[in-house]
N, C-alpha and C positions, 0 to 999 in steps of 0.2 A: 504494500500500500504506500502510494506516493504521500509524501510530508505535507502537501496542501492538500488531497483528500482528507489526510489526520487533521489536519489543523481546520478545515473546516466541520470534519467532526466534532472536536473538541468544543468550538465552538456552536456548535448545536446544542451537544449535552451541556452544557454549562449554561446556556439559554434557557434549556429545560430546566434545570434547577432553581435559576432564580426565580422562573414560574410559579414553580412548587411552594418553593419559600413564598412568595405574593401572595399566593393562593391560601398558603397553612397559617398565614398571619396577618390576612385584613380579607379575606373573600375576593370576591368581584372586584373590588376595589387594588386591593393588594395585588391580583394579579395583572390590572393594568400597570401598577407601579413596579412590578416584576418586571414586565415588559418593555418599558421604557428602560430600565435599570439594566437589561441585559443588553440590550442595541447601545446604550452608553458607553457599558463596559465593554463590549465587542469592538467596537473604533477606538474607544481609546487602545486597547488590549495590543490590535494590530497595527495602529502608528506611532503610539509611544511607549509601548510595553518595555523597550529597551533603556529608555530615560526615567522611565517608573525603577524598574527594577537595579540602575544604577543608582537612582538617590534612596533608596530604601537602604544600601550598604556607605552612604556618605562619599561615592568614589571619584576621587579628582584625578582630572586628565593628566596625563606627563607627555611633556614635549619630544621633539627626536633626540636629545641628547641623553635620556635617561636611558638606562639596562632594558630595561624592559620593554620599548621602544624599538629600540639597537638590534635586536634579536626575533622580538615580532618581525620588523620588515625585512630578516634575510628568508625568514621564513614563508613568509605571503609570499616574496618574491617567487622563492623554491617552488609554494604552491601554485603559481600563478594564479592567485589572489589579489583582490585591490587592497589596502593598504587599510588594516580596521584601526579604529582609535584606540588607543591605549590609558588607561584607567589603573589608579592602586587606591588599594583599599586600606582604611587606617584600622585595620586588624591587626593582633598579632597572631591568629591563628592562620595556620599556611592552607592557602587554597585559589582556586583563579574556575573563572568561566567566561564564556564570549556569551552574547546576546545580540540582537540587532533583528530586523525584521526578510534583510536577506543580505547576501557577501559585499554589497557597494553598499551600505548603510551596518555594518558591523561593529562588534568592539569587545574588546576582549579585557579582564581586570585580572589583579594577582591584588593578595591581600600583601604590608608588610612580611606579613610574616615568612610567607611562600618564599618572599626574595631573599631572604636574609639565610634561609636554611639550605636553598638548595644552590647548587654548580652551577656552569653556566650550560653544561652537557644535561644537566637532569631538569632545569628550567626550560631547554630546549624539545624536551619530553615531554615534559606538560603543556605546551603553550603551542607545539604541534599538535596534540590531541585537541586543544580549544578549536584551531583550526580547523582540521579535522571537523568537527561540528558546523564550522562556516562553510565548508567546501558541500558537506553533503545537507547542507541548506536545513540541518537539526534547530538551526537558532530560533526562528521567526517560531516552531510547535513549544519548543521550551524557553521564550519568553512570554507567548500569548499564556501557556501553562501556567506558569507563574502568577501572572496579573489577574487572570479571571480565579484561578485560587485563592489567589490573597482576597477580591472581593468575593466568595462566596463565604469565606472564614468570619470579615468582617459585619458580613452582613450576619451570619449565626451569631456571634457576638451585640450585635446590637439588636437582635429578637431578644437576648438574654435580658439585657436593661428595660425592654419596653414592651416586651410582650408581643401581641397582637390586636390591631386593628377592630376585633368582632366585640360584643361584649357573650356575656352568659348565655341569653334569651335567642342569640344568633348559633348559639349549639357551640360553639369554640370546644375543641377537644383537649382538654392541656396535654395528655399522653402525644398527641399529633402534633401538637404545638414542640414539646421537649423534643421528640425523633427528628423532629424538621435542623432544631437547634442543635443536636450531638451527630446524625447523620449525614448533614449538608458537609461539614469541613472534613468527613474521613469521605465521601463520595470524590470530594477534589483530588484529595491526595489519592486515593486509588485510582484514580485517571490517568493522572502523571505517572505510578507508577508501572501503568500498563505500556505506556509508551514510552519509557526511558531507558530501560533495562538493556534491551537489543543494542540500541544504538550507541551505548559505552564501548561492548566492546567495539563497534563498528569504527569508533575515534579513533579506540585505540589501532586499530591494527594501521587505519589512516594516517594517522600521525605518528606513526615508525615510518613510515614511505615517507614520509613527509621531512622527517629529521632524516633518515638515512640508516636507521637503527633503533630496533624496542629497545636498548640496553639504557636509554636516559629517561626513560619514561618507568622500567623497571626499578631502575634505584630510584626514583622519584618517589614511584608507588611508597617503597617498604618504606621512608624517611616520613613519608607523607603519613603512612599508618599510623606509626609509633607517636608523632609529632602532634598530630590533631586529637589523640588520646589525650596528651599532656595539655596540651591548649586550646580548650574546644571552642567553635568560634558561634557568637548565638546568632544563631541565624534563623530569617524566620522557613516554618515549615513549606511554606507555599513556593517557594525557590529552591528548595535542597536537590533538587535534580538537575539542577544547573551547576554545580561544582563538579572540579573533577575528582574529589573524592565525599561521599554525606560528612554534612557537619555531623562532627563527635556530638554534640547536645541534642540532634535529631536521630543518630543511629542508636539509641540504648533507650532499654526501658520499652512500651506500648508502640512509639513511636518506627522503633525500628521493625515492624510489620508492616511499614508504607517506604518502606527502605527504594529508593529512585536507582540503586547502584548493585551492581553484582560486587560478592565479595571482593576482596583486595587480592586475597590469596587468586583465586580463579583467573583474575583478570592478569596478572603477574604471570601464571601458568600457560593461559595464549597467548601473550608476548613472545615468552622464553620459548613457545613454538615456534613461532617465526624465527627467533633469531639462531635457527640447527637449519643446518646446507643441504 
């Protein structure tokens, strides 16, 4: 299945939802305000989802003379890619993703921490996998992903403070009402991670061709492992499929049953197959 059939799936069920949500929390009423709410969220989702979801993490641009910069553009070159913007993020937890809505509107972030920890062989591992996601046009399904999960979470969240729309005499169900409120944000996340899983490893093996070798993406991975145990970066759930590896504070606990990422170890294992003659 092509990434714009997905992506306009995506946004269908996520239109469905907000529906539902309308519907379980004000009627007739509610679900015309569902509906407006989800064609809002749908435009924004696909022409700024990538500016959403870079100021959600605080991320400032760095110019051509920075590392990360430097390195990006030999790489876009290599992939005969246009030239995505470059972003770091004021984390110290080590992690990077690209976002953008297709490869000439792209952009790729690395948090502090990513830069400070890894080489500039095992930074070239990870930021060819980002790649990799721009090249086979993965951005534009895991940004819009992102943006319409973060409003369908928010939107459960704010059922919690105000209820619903109907009063008693209009039949309101609270049982329907609460499942709307704790089902709505785990339906998002299992969305994302029906669609993310595949296409890790698909980065990865792309962005080994890409560098020239899984062997920096490999050391990356284990450094990466160990590292974001030690310093997990809070990040919110509605994007954790967009890292190249789950924030440690989303993979543990309930959470990691909506895990966006094949283990480290796995993914490390189809690497280290590529890299035998």
């Amino acid at each position: 299945m092509s990434n714009t059939i997905k992506t306009a799936l995506l946004l269908g069920v996520m239109s469905a939802l907000f529906l539902f949500i309308g519907e379980a929390l004000g009627g007739a009423q509610g679900l015309v305000l569902g509906f407006l709410f989800a064609v809002g969220t749908n435009v924004a989702s696909y022409w700024f989802s990538d500016k959403i979801v870079l100021r959600m993490y605080n991320a400032q641009e760095v110019g051509p003379d920075h590392r990360l910069t430097r390195i990006v553009s030999g790489l876009a070159a290599r992939a005969g890619l246009p030239m995505p913007r470059c972003y770091v993020i004021p984390q110290p937890s080590p992690n990077a993703f690209a976002t953008g809505r297709n490869p000439e509107h792209a952009a790729v972030a690395a948090t502090e921490g990513i830069l400070k920890i890894l080489d500039d062989r095992e930074l070239e591992g990870v930021l060819s996998h980002e790649l990799a996601h721009v090249k086979h046009r993965d951005i534009l399904i895991s940004s819009v992903a992102a943006t319409l999960a973060a409003a369908v979470m928010m939107t459960s969240r704010f059922a919690m403070f105000f209820g619903g729309g109907r009063d008693d005499r209009e039949g309101q169900n609270p049982i329907a009402l609460l499942a709307t409120i704790i089902l709505a944000p785990i339906a998002a996340l299992l969305i994302q991670t029906a669609i993310s899983r595949s296409r890790e490893y698909d980065a990865d093996a792309g962005g080994a061709e890409i560098a020239g070798s899984p062997l920096g993406l490999v050391s990356a991975l284990k450094k990466l492992e160990v590292a974001s145990q030690a310093v997990p970066l809070d990040a919110n759930p509605a994007t954790a499929h967009m890292f190249i590896v789950t924030p440690r504070s989303i993979s543990t606990g309930l959470m990691s049953l909506f895990s966006t990422h094949p283990p480290t170890a796995q993914r490390i294992q189809a690497l280290l197959q590529l890299a035998r003659p």
